[in-house]
Steps between C-alpha positions, in 0.01 A plus 500: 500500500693206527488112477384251769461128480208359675548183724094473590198672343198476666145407396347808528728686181350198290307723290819686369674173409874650599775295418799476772731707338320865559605881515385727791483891570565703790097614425284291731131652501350412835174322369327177567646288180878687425730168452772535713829311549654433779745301776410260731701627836393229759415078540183373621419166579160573468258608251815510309358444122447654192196421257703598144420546178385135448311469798809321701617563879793607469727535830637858567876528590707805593646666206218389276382728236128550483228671290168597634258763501379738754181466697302470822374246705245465775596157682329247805726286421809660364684809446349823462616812335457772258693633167719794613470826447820548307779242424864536361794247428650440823214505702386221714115321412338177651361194284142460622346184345615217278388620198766772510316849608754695657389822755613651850406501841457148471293339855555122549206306626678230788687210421645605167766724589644791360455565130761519218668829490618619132730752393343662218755533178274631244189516305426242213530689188275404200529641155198525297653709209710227281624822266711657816650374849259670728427326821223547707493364868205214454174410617317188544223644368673594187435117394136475625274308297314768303174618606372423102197261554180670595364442893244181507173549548432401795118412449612357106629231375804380690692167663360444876759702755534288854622713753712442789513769780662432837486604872888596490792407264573106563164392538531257240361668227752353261471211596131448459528678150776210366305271622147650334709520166643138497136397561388658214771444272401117548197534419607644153449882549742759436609718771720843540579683824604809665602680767393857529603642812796468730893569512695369162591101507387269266489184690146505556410528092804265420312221760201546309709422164616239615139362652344527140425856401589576195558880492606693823526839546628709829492881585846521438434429110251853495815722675410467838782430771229485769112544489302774706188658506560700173705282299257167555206605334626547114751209513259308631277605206777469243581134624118381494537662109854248442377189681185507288635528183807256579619318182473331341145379625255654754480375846255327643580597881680821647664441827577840666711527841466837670811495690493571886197562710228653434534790732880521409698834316557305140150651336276151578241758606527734185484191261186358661363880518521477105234466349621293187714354682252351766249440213708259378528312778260152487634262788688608847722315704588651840853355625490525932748435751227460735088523629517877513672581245272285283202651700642840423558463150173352388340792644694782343535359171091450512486857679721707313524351155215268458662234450428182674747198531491182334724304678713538861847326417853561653629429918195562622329177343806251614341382849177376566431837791536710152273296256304495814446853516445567104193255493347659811521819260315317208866600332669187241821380584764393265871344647678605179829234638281168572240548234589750197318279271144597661531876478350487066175304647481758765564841326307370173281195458524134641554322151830422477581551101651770306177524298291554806676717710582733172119492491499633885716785419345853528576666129 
């Protein structure tokens, strides 16, 4: 064992709460979670940032001390790569997202360059025992949020649960879902959100705090670096159980972002394939860069899940060829940028008060 100072911790170790002054062991178990330390070797100039502990960017510099966790990632638009198969102080690891998830054989879509390249000093040790100084190398999910709260029902009582599924990660999806919960935090209803699948980063949720939502909840907080087909499922389950019962009143709306595409590797399809999960769902909104992937998705969602979309929002629905297309499919558009106001009238009811619109809301 032996002392190490931390100059950065990332987002993703936000469960665990570690402080910057930590102790690591030579121990590293090779799992998607293990909290790792270690040194940035090279500069970037480009995605070049840290998302820490507060939800900051932070810029990297040589010589900086992080802590992250292991994990995977499956990227369009960034780098992919997968937790090792066996790590030890002194070897050398990549950084492969912003939120901290650190792996190997790290790909780099174009334009972003190459990735930063750690040397790995150590395991973070925790030390549950407070009677003797036994350290154990740590895991994110050893400060999930506790799986104490029975499922919902999904055909019970319950809040309403919007959810917003896109063609491919940056389809807007976000974006229309701060702009669905400032438009119903006007109107006087109480709001939580969460993302349920994807790679660990908590800008999305910490937009959606900041929009109005009172309670937001992420993967990460369940012990899950990154979301797959066999992980989605029961975090989904166990964050539809939190969000309901968030303090210290019940909601009124859930908004739900299933992260990346809907054909992607981060578990979309498992969730939907859920049957409490998919029960829950009352209103859709499909996020498209474009007519066929909007023409697509309407038609597997309905197809495969039966589940038929609401509302069109995202790229797709920011020129006239677009909105074009989506009425000549009998589909509703919604420009979540030049009119997030509209998007309660069109999911719900057309009266504009809390009173009414509570009124609209499936329970």
């Amino acid at each position: 064992m032996k002392r190490c100072t931390l100059d950065k911790i990332a987002s993703v170790t936000l469960p665990l709460g570690l402080d910057r002054n930590v102790i690591l062991g030579a121990e590293i178990p090779a799992v998607a979670g293990t909290v790792v330390a270690g040194r940035v070797l090279n500069a970037k100039s480009t995605y070049n940032t840290l998302e820490n502990a507060h939800g900051r960017m932070v810029v990297l510099q040589p010589g900086d001390v992080i802590a992250g966790a292991l994990g995977h990632r499956d990227a369009l638009l960034g780098y992919s790569g997968i937790v090792p198969a066996r790590v030890e102080p002194g070897d050398e690891l990549q950084l492969l997202n912003l939120g901290g998830v650190i792996g190997t054989g790290a790909h780099a879509a174009p334009g972003i360059g190459e990735p930063f390249r750690l040397e790995v000093l150590g395991a973070v040790l925790s030390f549950p025992f407070l009677d003797r100084r036994e350290g154990r190398p740590a895991n994110i999910a050893d400060g999930a949020i506790p799986a104490s709260a029975p499922e919902p029902d999904p055909f019970g009582a319950r809040p309403s649960v919007v959810a917003f599924v896109g063609t491919c990660m940056n389809s807007g999806k976000t974006t229309a879902a701060c702009a669905l919960i400032a438009a119903l935090r006007r109107r006087g209803l109480r709001v939580v959100a969460g993302k349920l699948t994807g790679v660990s980063l908590r800008r999305d949720v910490l937009e959606m705090a900041d929009c109005g939502a009172s309670d937001v909840a992420v993967f990460t907080d369940f012990g899950v670096v990154t979301t797959n087909r066999a992980s989605a499922p029961a975090c989904g389950r166990r964050m539809l159980a939190h969000l309901a019962r968030a303090e210290p009143h019940p909601p009124d709306v859930i908004v739900l972002e299933f992260g990346d595409g809907l054909l992607g590797s981060y578990g979309v399809d498992a969730l939907l394939e859920d049957e409490l999960v998919r029960g829950a769902i009352d209103k859709v909104v499909l996020c498209a860069q474009d007519p066929v992937g909007a023409w697509g998705a309407v038609r597997l969602l309905d197809e495969r899940y039966g589940l038929a979309v609401d509302v069109v929002a995202g790229k797709v629905t920011d020129t006239p060829a677009g909105l074009t297309f989506l009425e000549s499919q009998g589909l509703v558009s919604w420009n979540a940028l030049r009119d997030g106001g509209a998007v309660g009238d069109l999911l719900f009811c057309p009266e504009s008060g809390a009173a009414e619109v509570s009124a609209c809301l499936s329970y």
